[in-house]
N, C-alpha and C positions, 0 to 999 in steps of 0.2 A: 335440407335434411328434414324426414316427418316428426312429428314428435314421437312414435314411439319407436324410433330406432336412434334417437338423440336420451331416451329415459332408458334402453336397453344401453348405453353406451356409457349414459352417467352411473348405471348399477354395477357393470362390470368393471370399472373404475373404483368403485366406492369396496367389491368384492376383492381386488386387487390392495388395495391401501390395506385392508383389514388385514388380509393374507402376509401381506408385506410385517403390517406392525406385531401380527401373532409370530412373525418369526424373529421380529426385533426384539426379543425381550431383554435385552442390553439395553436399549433406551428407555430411559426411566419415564414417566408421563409427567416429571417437574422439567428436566429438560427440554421435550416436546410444548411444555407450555410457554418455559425461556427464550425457546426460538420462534415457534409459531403462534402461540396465541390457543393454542388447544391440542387434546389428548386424548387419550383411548376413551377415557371417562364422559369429555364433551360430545365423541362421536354417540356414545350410548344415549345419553339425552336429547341427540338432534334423531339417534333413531327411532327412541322412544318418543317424544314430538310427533314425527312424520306418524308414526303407526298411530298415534291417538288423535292429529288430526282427521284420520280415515276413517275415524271411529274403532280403531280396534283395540282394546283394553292390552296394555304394556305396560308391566311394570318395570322400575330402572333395574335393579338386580336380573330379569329377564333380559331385557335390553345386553345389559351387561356381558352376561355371558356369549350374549351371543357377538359381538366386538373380540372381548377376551380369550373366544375358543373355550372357556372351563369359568365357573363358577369364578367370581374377583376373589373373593377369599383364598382360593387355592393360588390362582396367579400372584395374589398378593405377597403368600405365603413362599412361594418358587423363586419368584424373581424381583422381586420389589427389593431395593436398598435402602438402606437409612437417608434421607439426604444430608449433602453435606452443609458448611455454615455457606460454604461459595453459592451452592445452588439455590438457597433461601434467600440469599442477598440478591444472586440476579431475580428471583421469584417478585422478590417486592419492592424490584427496581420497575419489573416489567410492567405490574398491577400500576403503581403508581403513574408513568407514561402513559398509559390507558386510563385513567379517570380513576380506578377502582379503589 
């Protein structure tokens, strides 16, 4: 495979997951970090990264929305839950397993 139809393939992928997680707004991003190790939030920073290793000035709140579909605050606002004490315990059961 060339490489730009292996970068068109990892984009539509990556346009896919975002599509996926703007429609999952049932899963919390403490969750997503329970199970996987990352969240809507890390994906903004690894896009925010990629675009300022390119040199293109991103900021994370840009970043953001553009993961999120709308501004975090308003997603925050719509669908964000309190977490519970269970989801915090696994939270910093998880960090700990990892080093953090």
């Amino acid at each position: 495979m060339d490489d730009r139809t292996r970068i068109e393939l990892e984009a539509a992928a990556f346009r896919t997951l975002v599509d996926h997680l703007r429609e999952r707004t049932d899963v919390q991003n403490i969750d997503l970090m329970n199970l996987s190790g990352f969240c809507r939030n890390c994906l903004s920073k690894w896009y925010r990264a990629a675009a300022e290793e390119r040199g293109l000035e991103m900021g994370y709140e840009d970043a953001r929305e553009i993961v999120y579909g709308m501004p975090y605050a308003e997603w925050k606002d719509r669908y964000q839950k309190e977490a519970t004490p269970e989801q915090i315990e696994a939270m910093k059961a998880a960090q700990a397993a990892a080093g953090h």
